[in-house]
PyMOL commands that place a pseudoatom at each C-alpha (Angstrom):
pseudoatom trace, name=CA, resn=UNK, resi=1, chain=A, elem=C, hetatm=0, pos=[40.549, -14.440, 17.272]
pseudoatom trace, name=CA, resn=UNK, resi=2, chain=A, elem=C, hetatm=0, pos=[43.198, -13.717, 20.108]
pseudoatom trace, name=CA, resn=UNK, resi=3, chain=A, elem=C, hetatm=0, pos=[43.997, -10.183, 18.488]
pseudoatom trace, name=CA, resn=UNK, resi=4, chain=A, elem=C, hetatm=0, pos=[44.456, -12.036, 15.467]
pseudoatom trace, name=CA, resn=UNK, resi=5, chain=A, elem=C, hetatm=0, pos=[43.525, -10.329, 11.923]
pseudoatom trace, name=CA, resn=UNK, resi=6, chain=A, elem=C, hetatm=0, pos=[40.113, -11.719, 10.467]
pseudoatom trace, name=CA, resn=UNK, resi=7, chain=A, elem=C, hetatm=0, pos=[40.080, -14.282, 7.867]
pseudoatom trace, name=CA, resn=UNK, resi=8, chain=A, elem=C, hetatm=0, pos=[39.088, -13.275, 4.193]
pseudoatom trace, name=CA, resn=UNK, resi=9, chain=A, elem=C, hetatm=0, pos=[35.536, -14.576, 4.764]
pseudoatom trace, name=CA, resn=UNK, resi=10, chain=A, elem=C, hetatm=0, pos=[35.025, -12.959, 8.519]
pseudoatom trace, name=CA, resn=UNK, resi=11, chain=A, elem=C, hetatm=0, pos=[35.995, -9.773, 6.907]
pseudoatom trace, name=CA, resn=UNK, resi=12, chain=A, elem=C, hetatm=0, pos=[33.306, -10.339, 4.616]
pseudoatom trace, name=CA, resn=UNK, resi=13, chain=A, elem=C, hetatm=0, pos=[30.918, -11.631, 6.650]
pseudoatom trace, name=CA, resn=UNK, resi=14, chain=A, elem=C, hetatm=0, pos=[31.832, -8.440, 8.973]
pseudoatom trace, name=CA, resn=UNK, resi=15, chain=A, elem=C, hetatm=0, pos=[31.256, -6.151, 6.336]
pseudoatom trace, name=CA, resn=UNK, resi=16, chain=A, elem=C, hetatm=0, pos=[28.041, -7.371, 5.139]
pseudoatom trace, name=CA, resn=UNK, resi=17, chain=A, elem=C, hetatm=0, pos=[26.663, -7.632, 8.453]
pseudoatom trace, name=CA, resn=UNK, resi=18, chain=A, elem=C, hetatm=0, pos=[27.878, -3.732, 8.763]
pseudoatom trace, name=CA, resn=UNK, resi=19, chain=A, elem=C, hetatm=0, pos=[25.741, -2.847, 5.741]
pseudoatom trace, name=CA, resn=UNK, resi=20, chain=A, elem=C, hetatm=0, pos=[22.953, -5.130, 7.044]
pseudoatom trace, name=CA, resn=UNK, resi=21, chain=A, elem=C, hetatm=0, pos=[22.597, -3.267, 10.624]
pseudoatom trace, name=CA, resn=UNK, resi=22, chain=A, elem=C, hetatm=0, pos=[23.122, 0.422, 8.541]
pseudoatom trace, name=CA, resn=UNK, resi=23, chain=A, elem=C, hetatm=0, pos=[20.294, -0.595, 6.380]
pseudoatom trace, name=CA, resn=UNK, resi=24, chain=A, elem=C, hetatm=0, pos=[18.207, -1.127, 9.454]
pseudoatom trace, name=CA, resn=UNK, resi=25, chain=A, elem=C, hetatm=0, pos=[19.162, 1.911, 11.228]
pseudoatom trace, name=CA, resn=UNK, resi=26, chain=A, elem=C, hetatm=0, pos=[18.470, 4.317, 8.149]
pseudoatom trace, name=CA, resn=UNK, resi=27, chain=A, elem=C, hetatm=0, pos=[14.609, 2.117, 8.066]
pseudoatom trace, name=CA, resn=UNK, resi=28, chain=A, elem=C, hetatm=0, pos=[14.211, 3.776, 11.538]
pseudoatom trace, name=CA, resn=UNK, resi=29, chain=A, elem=C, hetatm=0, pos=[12.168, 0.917, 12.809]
pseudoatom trace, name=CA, resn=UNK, resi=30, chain=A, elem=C, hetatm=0, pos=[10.552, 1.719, 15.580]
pseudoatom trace, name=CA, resn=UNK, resi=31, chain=A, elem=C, hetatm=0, pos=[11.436, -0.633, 18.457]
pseudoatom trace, name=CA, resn=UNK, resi=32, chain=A, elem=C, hetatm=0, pos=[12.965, -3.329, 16.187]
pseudoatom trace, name=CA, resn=UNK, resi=33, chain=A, elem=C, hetatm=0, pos=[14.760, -4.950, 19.167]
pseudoatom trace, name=CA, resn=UNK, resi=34, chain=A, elem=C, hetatm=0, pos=[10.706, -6.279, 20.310]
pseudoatom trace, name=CA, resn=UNK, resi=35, chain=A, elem=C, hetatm=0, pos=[11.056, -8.170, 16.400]
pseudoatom trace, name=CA, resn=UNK, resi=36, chain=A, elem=C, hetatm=0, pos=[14.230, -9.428, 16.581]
pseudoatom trace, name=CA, resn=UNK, resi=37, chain=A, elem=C, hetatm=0, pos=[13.288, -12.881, 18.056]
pseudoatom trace, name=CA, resn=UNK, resi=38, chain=A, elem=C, hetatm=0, pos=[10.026, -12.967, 16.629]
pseudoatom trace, name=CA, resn=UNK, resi=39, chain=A, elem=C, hetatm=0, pos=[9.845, -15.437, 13.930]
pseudoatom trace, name=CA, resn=UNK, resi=40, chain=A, elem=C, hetatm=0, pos=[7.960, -13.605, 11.465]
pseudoatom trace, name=CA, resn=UNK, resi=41, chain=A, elem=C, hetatm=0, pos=[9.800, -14.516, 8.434]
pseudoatom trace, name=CA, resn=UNK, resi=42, chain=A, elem=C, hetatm=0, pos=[8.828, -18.060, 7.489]
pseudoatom trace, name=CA, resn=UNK, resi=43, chain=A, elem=C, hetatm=0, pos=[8.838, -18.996, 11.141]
pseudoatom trace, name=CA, resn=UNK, resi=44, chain=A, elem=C, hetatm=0, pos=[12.288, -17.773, 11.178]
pseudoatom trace, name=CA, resn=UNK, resi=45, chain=A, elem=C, hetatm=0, pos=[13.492, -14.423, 13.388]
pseudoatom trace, name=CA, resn=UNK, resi=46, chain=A, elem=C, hetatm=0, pos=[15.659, -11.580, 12.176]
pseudoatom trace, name=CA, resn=UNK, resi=47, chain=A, elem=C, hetatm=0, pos=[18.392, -13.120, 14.175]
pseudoatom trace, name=CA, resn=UNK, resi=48, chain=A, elem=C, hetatm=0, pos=[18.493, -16.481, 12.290]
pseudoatom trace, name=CA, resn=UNK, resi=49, chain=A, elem=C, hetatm=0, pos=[18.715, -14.654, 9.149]
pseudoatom trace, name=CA, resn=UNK, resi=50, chain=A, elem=C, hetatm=0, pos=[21.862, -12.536, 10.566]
pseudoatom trace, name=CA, resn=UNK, resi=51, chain=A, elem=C, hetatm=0, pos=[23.120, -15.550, 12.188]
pseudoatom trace, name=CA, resn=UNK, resi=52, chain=A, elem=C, hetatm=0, pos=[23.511, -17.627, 8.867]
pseudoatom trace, name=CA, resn=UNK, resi=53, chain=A, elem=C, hetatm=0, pos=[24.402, -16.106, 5.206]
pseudoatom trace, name=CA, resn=UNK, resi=54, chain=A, elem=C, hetatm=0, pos=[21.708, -18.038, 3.675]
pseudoatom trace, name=CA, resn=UNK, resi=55, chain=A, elem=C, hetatm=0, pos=[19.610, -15.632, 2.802]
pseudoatom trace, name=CA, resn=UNK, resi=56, chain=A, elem=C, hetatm=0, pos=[19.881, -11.818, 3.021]
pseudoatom trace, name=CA, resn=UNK, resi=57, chain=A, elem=C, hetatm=0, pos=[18.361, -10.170, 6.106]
pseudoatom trace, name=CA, resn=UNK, resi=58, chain=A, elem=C, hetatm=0, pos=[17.229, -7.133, 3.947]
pseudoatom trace, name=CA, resn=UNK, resi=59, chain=A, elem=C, hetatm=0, pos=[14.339, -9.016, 2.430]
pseudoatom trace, name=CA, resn=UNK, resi=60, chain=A, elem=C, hetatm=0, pos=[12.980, -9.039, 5.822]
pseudoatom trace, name=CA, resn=UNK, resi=61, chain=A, elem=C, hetatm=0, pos=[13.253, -5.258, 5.973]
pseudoatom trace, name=CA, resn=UNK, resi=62, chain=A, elem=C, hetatm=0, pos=[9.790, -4.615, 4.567]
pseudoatom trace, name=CA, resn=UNK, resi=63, chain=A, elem=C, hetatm=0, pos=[8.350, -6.625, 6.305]
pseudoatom trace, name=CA, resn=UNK, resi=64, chain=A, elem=C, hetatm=0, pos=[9.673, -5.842, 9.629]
pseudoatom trace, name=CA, resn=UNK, resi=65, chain=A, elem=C, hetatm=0, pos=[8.979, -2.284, 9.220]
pseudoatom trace, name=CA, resn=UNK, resi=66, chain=A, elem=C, hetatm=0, pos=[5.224, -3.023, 8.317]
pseudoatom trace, name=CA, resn=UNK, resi=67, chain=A, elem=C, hetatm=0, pos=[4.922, -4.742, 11.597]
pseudoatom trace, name=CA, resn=UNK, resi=68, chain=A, elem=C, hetatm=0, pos=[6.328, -2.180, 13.703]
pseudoatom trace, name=CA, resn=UNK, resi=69, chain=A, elem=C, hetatm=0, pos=[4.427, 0.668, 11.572]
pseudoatom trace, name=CA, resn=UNK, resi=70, chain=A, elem=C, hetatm=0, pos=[1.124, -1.391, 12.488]
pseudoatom trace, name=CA, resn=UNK, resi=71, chain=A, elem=C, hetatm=0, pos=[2.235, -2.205, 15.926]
pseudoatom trace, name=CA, resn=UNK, resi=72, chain=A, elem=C, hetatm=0, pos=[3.452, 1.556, 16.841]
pseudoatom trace, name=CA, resn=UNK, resi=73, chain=A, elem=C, hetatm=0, pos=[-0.090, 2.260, 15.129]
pseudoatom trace, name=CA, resn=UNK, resi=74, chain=A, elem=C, hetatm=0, pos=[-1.759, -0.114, 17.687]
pseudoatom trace, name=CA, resn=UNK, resi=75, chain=A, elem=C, hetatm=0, pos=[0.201, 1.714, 20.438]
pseudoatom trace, name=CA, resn=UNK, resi=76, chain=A, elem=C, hetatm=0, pos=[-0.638, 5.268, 19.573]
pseudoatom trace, name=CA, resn=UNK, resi=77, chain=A, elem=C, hetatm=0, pos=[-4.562, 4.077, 19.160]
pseudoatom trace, name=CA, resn=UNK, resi=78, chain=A, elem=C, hetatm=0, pos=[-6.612, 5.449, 22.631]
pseudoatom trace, name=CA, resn=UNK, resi=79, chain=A, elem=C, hetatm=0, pos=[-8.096, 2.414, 24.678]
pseudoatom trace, name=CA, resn=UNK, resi=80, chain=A, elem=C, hetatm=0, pos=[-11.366, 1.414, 23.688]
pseudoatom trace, name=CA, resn=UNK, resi=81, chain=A, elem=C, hetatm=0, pos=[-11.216, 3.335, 20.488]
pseudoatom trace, name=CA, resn=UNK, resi=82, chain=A, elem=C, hetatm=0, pos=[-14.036, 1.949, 18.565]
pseudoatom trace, name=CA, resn=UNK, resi=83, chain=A, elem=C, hetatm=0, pos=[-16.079, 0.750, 20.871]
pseudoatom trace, name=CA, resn=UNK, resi=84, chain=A, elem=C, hetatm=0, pos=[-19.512, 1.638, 21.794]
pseudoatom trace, name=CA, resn=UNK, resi=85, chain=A, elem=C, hetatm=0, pos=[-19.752, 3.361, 25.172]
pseudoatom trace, name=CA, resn=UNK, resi=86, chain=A, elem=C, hetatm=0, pos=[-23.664, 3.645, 26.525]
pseudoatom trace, name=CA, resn=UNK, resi=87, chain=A, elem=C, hetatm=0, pos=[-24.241, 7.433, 28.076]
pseudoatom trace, name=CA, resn=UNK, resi=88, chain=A, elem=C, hetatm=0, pos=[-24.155, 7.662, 32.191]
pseudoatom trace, name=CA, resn=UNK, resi=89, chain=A, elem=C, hetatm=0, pos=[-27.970, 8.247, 31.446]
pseudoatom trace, name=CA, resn=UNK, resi=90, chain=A, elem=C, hetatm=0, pos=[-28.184, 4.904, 29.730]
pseudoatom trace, name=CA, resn=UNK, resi=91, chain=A, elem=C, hetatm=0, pos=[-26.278, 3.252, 32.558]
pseudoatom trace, name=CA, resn=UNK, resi=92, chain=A, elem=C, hetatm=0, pos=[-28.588, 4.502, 35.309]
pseudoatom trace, name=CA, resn=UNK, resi=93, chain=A, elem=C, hetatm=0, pos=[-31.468, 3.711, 33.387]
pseudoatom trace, name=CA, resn=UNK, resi=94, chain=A, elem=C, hetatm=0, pos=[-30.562, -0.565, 33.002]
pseudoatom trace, name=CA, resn=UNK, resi=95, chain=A, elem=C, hetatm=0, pos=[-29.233, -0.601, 36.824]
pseudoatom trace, name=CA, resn=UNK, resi=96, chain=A, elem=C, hetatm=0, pos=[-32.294, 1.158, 38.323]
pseudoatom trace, name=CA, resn=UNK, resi=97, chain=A, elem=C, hetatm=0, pos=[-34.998, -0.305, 40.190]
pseudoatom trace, name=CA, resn=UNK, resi=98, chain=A, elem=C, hetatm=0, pos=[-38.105, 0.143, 38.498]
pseudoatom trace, name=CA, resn=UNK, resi=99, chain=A, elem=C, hetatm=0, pos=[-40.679, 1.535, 40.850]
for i in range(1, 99): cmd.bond("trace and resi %d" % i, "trace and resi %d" % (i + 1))
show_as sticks, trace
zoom trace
C-alpha cells in the first residue's frame, strides 16, 4: 500500500475482518491461538477461513469454543482421574514373597 489509502474492497475486507477478531475476543476462547492452525472445520483451520472471504469465520465460532471448553476441561481434570488405584496394602500383598 506505500501509505496509500485502501481500496473500496480492502476497506471492506478490513472491516469485516475487525468484526470477525471482536467476535472472537467477546467468545473469550480460551487459548484460541493452540486452534488457529488446527483444521477442525472441514479439514480447514480458522486461518483459511480468515484468509479467504468464502465463507464466514463466525460459523466456526461454536465450534471452536466447544473445543477449547472440552480441551480447558481436559486440562483442569487431575492426572489419573478415573482410574483405579490398588491400596499400598494391595501393592505389598501381589509383590511379596509368599513364605
Amino acid at each position: 500500500m506505500a501509505g496509500q489509502e485502501p481500496k473500496g474492497e480492502a476497506v471492506i475486507r478490513i472491516q469485516q475482518l475487525s468484526r470477525t477478531a471482536d467476535k472472537f475476543n467477546q467468545a473469550n476462547i480460551i487459548r484460541l491461538d493452540k486452534l488457529v492452525h488446527r483444521p477442525i472445520l472441514n479439514g480447514r483451520s480458522l486461518l483459511d477461513l480468515l484468509k479467504t472471504d468464502e465463507e464466514d469465520p463466525i460459523v466456526a465460532l461454536p465450534t471452536l469454543k466447544a473445543i477449547a471448553d472440552r480441551e480447558a476441561q481436559t486440562r483442569r481434570a487431575p492426572k489419573g482421574a478415573g482410574k483405579h488405584l490398588k491400596s499400598l496394602d494391595d501393592v505389598l500383598r501381589e509383590s511379596s514373597i509368599p513364605s
